[in-house]
N, C-alpha and C positions, 0 to 999 in steps of 0.2 A: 504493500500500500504506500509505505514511506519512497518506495521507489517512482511509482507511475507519478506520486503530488509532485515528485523535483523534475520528471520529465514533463510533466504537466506547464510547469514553470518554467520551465525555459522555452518550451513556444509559447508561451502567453507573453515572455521578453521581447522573444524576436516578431512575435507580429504586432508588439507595440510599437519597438524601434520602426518597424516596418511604416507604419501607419503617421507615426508623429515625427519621425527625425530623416526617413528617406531609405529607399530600398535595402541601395547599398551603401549607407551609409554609416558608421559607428560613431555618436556623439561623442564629441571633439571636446574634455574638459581643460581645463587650465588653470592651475592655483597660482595665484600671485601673493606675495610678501614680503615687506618692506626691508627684514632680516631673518633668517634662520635660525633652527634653535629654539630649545626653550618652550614658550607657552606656543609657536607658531605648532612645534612638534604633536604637543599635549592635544592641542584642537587636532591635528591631520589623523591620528589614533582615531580620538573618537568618530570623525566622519568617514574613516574607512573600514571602521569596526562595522556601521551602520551598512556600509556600499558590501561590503563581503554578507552580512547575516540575507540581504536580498538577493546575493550569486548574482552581483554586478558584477565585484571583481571577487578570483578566487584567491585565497589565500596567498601563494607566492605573489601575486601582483600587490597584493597590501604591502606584503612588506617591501618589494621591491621600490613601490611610491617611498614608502617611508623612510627609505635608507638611502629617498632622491636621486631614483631613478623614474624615468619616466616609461609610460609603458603602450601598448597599442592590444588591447587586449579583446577578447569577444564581443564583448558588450559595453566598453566603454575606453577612450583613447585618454592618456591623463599625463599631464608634463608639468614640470614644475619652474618655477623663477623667484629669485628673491634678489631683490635690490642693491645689496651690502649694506643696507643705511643710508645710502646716500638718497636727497630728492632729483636732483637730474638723473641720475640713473636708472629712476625707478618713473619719471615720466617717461623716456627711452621704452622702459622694457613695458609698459603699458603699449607706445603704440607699435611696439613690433609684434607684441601678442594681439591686438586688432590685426593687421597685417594676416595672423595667422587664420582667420575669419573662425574663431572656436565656437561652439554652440556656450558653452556656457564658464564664465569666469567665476573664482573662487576669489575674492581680495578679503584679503586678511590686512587685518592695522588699517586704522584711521588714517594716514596717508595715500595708500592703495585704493582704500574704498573709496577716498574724494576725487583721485586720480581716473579712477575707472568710469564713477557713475559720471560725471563732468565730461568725458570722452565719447560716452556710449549715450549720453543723454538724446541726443541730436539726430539720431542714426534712423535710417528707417527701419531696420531690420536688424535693432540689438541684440549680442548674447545676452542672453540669460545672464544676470549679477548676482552671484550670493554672497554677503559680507558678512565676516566673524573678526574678532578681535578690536571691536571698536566700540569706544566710552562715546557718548555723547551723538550719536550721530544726524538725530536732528538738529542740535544747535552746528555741530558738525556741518552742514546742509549733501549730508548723504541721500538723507529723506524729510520729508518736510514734518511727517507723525507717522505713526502706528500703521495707522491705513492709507495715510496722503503720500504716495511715492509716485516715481515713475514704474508703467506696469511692468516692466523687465526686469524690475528689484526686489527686493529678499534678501532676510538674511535677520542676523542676532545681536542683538544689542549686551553690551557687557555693563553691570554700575555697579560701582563701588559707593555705598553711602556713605559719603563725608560727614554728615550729622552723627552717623555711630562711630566708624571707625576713630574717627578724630578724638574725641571724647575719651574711649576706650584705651586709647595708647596714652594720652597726656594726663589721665586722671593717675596716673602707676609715678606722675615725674613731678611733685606737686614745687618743686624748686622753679621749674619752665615759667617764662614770664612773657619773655619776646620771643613770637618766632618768625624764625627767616626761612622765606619758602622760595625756592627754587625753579624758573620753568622754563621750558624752551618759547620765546615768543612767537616761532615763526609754524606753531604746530596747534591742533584745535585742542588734544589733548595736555598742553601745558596750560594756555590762556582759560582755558574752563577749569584745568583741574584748579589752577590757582584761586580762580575765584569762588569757588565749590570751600577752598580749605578757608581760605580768610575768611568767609563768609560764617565757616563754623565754628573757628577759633575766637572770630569777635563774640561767639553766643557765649565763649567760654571765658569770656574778659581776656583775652589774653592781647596785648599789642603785637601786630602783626608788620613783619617790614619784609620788603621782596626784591628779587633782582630777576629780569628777563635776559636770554642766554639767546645767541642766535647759534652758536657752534660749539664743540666741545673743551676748545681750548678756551674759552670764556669761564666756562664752571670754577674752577679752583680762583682767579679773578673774582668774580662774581660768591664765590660762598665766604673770601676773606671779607671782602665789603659788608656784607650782611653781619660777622660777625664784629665787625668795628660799628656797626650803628646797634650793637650791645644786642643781636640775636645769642639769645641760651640754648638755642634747639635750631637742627635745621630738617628741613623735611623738601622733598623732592616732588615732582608730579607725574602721571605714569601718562610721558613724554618719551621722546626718543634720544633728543641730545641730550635731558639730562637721567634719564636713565641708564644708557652706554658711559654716562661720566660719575656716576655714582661713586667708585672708587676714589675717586678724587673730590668729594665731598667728602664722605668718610675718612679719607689723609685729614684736612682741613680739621674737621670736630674732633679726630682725636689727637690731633696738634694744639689743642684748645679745650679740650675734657670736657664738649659738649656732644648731649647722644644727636642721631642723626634718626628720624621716621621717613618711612613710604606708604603711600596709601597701597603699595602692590602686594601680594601673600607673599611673593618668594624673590623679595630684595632683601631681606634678612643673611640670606645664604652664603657663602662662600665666593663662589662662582660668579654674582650677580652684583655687589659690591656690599655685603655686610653691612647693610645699615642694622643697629639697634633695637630698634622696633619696627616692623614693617606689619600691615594688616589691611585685606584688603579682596579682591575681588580673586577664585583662586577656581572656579568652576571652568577651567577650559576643555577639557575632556568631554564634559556632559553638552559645553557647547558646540564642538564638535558634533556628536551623535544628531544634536537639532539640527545641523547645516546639515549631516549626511540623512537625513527625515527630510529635508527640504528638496534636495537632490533627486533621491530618488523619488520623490512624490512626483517632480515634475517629468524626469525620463521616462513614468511609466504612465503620466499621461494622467496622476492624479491630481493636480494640484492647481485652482487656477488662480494665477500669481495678481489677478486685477483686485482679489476679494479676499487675499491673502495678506495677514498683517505681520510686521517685523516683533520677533518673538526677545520682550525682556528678559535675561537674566542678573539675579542679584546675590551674591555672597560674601563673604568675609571668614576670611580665616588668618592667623596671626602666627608669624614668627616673629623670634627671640634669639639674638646672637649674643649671648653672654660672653664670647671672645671681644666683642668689638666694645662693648657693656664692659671690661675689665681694662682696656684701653683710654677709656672715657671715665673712668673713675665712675660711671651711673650706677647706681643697684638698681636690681631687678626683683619688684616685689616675687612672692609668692602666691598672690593672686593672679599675676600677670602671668605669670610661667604655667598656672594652671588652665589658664584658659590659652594657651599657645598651641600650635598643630602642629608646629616643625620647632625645636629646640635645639642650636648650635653651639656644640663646646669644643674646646680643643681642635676643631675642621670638622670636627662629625657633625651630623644630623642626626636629632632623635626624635621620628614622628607618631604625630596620638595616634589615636584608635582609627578614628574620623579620616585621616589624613590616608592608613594605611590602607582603610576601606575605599577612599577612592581609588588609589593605586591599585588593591585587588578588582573592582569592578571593571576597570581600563584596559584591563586583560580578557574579559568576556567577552566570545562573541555571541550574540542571541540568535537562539531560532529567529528560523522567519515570522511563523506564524506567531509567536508572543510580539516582532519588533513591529507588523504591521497592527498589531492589535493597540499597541503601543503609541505608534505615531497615526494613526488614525485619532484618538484622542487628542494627542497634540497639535495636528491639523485643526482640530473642531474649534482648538481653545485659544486658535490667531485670526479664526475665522471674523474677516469685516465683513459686516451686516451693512444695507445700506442706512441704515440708521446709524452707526458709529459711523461710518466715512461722513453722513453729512453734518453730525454733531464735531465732530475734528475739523471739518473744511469752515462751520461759522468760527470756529474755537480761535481757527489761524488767521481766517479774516479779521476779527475781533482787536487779536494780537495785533492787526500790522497798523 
């Protein structure tokens, strides 16, 4: 029986390819990303965990994508590109991948996804856009709201709430008085994050003093200033040029025995630049699995992207570098270290329960029939009604 259902399935693929993407044709995907690594990695898992449990791609090709190779497989063509960091670079490899006419682009980071939707705006006959890795992206102007997009767009919104997170790290530092916040100015994700944090740190009385960074060699400039206008704490925004220069903020505070905060889960780490306290938005994986539900919903011809809304996600989880904390003379309550998910001592990491249960789940791949059962739900529950699109379109008139 379990045999006929997968044979069953696989013409049900091929004569949907058939029918929506062209005889002979195998849609043409393309992940774009402003840098490699890291959380870009943690989302491509989980959207290939989802493309495998549907036997889009099989197993050797997941990993094959993952270990950034690109593949031309049965039922789905997939190539990858990442920018270095750099922004001309990563305008370049946007239009060389139009150029390649793909049926559908994956942009990761708030850079890529303003680079892509901006490009393909205009077109008569856009790919398909799925964006993941991006804070803000209606103030962003990726999409205008939830439901008010252009209809070639989709994708998942990431937030970190600054009203909790912020709170949560500087109520453990009751000495913190000034703080000096950090941001790239020429990026959406610094100019919001910044004003997302002052915004929250004025609720918490704290004077708040800031410097904007156009490159990376600016940061360590820029974080001694901050701390000459008598910053006690400095904190970063989850930006590009000052998250690659994170190290060099952390040089600076612990040249100065002031902690350093990020609003991100895993800037605390080693590898990442050891700030102090970091806490922040850490669900990539699961956002993943929503881009790879989105994907496939539309290759097999379920999903209509005009009445379909950009799916929120929101968490926080915290680490604690007690190496860089011993550097900075800070202590580290014990309240703080209990509620922590990742804990750094000596270069190790020690992760809670919570932490290692993602990481076990990130390894599963689902049956079919549980992940359509699955995202059929979560189809239903981004579903724009024309009553929310037209409450969102007076909402945004209203606004302007």
């Amino acid at each position: 029986m379990r045999g006929l259902r997968i044979a069953l399935t696989v013409v049900l693929l091929a004569f949907v390819f058939a029918e929506t993407i062209g005889q002979n044709a195998t849609p043409k995907v393309v992940i774009l990303s402003f840098g490699a690594g890291g959380n870009v990695e943690n989302l491509l898992g989980g959207m290939l965990n989802t493309l495998q449990s549907y036997g889009l791609v099989s197993e050797e090709e997941r990993l094959l994508v993952q270990s950034g190779e690109d593949i031309s497989g049965e039922y789905l063509q997939i190539s990858r590109s990442a920018s270095d960091f750099d922004f001309p670079t990563a305008a370049l490899m946007v239009q060389n991948t139009l150029d390649e006419e793909p049926d559908v682009i994956v942009a990761l980071t708030t850079p890529v996804a303003q680079l892509v939707v901006s490009a393909t705006s205009d077109m008569d006959d856009p790919p398909i856009v799925l964006f993941g890795l991006v804070f803000d992206p209606y103030e962003a102007g990726v999409v205008q709201s939830s439901c008010i997009k252009p209809d070639h767009v989709w994708g998942v919104e990431s937030i970190t709430p600054y009203e909790e997170v912020l709170p949560m790290m500087l109520s453990h530092f009751p000495d913190v008085n000034t703080l000096g916040i950090i941001f790239s100015s020429g990026e959406a994700a610094g100019l919001l994050g910044a004003q997302r944090i002052r915004k929250a740190a004025e609720l918490l009385s704290l004077k708040v003093v800031d410097a904007g960074v156009a490159h990376p060699g600016e940061v360590r400039p820029a974080s001694l200033g901050l701390i000459e206008k008598d910053a006690d704490a400095l904190i970063g925004t989850p930006d590009y040029v000052t998250g690659l220069s994170l190290p060099a903020i952390v040089s600076v505070a612990n040249d100065n025995s002031i902690p350093v905060f990020h609003p991100t889960f895993i800037a605390a780490l080693p590898a990442l630049g050891a700030a102090t306290v970091s806490a922040g938005f850490g669900e990539y994986h699961q956002q993943g699995v929503f881009l790879g539900a989105m994907l496939a919903a539309h290759l097999q011809g379920n999903a209509d992207l005009r009445s379909s809304g950009i799916k929120s996600i929101s968490s926080v989880l915290v680490a604690v570098n007690l190496d860089s904390a011993e550097m900075q003379d800070a202590e580290i309550t014990q309240d703080l270290m209990a509620q922590a998910d990742a804990i750094v001592k000596d270069g190790n990491v020690q992760w809670s329960a919570r932490a290692l249960g993602m990481l076990a789940r990130s390894s599963v791949i689902v049956d079919e029939e549980q992940r359509r059962a699955i995202d059929r739900a979560f189809l239903e529950s981004i579903h724009c009604s024309p009553d929310m699109i037209a409450e969102q379109q007076a909402a945004l008139e209203a606004s302007e």
